[in-house]
C-alpha positions, 0 to 999 in steps of 0.5 A: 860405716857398718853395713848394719848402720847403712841398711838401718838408715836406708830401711826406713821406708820399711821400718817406718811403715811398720812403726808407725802400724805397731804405734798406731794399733797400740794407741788404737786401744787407748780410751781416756778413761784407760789412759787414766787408769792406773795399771799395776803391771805397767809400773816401771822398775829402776831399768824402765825409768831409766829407759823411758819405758814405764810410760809408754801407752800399753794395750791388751793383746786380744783378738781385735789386736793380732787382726789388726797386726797382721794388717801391718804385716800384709801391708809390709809385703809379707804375704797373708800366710807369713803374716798370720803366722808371725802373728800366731807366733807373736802371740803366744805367752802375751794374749791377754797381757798388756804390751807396748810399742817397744815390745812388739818391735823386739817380738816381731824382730825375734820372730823375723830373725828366727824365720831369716836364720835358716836361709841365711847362708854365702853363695857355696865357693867349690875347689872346682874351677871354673864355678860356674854361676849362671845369674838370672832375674827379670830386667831392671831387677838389679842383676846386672850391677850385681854381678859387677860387684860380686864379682869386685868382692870375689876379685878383692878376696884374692878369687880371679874372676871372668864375666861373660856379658850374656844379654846380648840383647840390652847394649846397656847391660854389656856397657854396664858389666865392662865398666864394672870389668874395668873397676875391678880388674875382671876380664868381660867376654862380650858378643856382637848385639843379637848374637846367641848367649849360648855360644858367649857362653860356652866361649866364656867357659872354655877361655876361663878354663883354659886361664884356670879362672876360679869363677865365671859369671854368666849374665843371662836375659830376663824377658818374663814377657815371652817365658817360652822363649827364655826358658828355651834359652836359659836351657840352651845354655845350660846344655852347652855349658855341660858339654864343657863342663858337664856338672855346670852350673855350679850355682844358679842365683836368682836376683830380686827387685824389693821395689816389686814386693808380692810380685818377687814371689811370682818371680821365684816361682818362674824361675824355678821353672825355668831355671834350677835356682840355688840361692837368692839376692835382694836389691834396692832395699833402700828404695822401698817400704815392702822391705817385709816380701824377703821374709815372705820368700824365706818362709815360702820357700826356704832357698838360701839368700847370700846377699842383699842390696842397699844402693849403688856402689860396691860396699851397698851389697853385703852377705845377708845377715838374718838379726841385722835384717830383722832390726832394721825391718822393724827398727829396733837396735843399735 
């Protein structure tokens, strides 16, 4: 199964959502009276017959209308700024025309990707070596587990990868990470529970030099309850791993929870306090119907997303692809 066809079929929530809000604002103008009136722009050609679009029920696109669109958005999780904007956009060459279903689907997917191409972009891989990518994001966001697999994808594209379990802290996101170590062959440097990450940390890079590893990944913890404490930590390791390696890390990817919708915007903005984010991952995408916060975030703030999540196993994480992204939010295409 194509990675397009997973996420389409595991966006549903999302995509439903948003269906069902286009179909119902589109229907919300249908007066019996309407219905019955014949509409000259609305008579289908040869491809609309064909298609099955001639019929479809049109409404006037008006002030009453785009309200009524940005309710839809908002309520997809893509925040009140992106979801005036989109519509504003939406707008313009269809005010006051007569649009369907289907048509504000294909235009709030274009939109969508156009918003998404910019920040769709792979982690950067360097010639340096080790890449230090340090990983952080709140517990329970999906972190752990996707070290794992990326870290399985850059050992199956021929990269030697080292793992260092840096939340040492949570005894099961150090099971968690040796289990995905043993399923593809990575080495996971761990530390006694309780033990100071930093020192894991500045171990890890000193044996991953030493074994001219390619990549070393470092998992951190993700208290948000005490900030202090974790910015301290966070920066900690960073000032130790610079005394090996004084241009670590090389990449610093933040990893989101979509279930948590608005709340991923408060995370970014945490985090790029704390620690020097570089780039973005969405997990459990699959799980949610808030699927529309990921454009929320590229609109906001423009930071690179590598990689979205779709489920469990080691091909539900794939690159991030901003036109297959936007149809499946929507549910548009093949």
């Amino acid at each position: 199964m194509s990675f397009f066809k997973k996420l389409k079929d595991r966006m549903f929530r999302s995509s439903d959502k948003i269906g069902e809000g286009l179909e119902a604002l589109v229907s919300e103008g249908q007066s019996p009276a309407s219905v019955a009136e014949p509409v000259a722009e609305a008579k289908p050609g040869l491809l609309g017959r064909i298609l099955g679009r001639g019929d479809e029920p049109r409404r006037v696109l008006d002030d009453a209308m785009l309200e009524s669109l940005e309710d839809v958005l908002i309520q997809a999780d893509m925040g009140v700024e992106t979801a005036v904007r989109v519509t504003a956009n939406i707008a313009e060459g269809r005010f006051g025309r007569k649009v369907s279903t289907t048509e504000l689907r294909d235009a709030l997917a274009a939109e969508v990707t156009r918003i998404m191409g910019p920040v769709a972009r792979p982690m950067p891989i360097y010639p340096k070596k080790p890449q230090v990518v340090l990983v952080v994001g709140v517990n329970g966001s999906g972190k752990t587990t996707t070290i794992g697999k990326l870290a399985s994808q850059f050992k199956a594209a021929g990269k030697s990868v080292v793992i260092a379990a840096g939340d040492t802290f949570r005894a099961a996101a150090v099971e968690q990470l040796q289990i995905w170590g043993t399923r593809a062959g990575v080495p996971v440097l761990t530390a006694p529970e309780g033990s100071d990450p930093a020192s894991l940390a500045f171990d890890a890079l000193t044996k991953a030099s030493e074994s001219g590893a390619d990549l070393l990944m470092i998992d951190t913890a993700g208290r948000l309850q005490n900030r202090q404490d974790l910015m301290e930590e966070l920066a900690k390791i960073v000032r130790v791993i610079r005394k090996v390696d004084p241009s670590a890390p090389h990449n610093t990817l933040l990893v989101l929870d979509a279930t948590t919708g608005q709340n991923a915007v408060s995370q970014v903005e945490i985090f790029r306090k704390i620690a020097d984010v570089s780039g973005l991952v969405m997990t459990k995408l699959d799980g949610t119907a808030k699927g529309g916060v990921l454009v929320a975030l590229a609109d906001k703030f423009g930071l690179p997303i590598h990689a979205i999540g779709v489920g469990e196993q080691i091909d539900d994480l794939a690159p991030f692809d901003p036109e297959d992204f936007a149809k499946a939010l929507v549910g548009t295409g093949g």
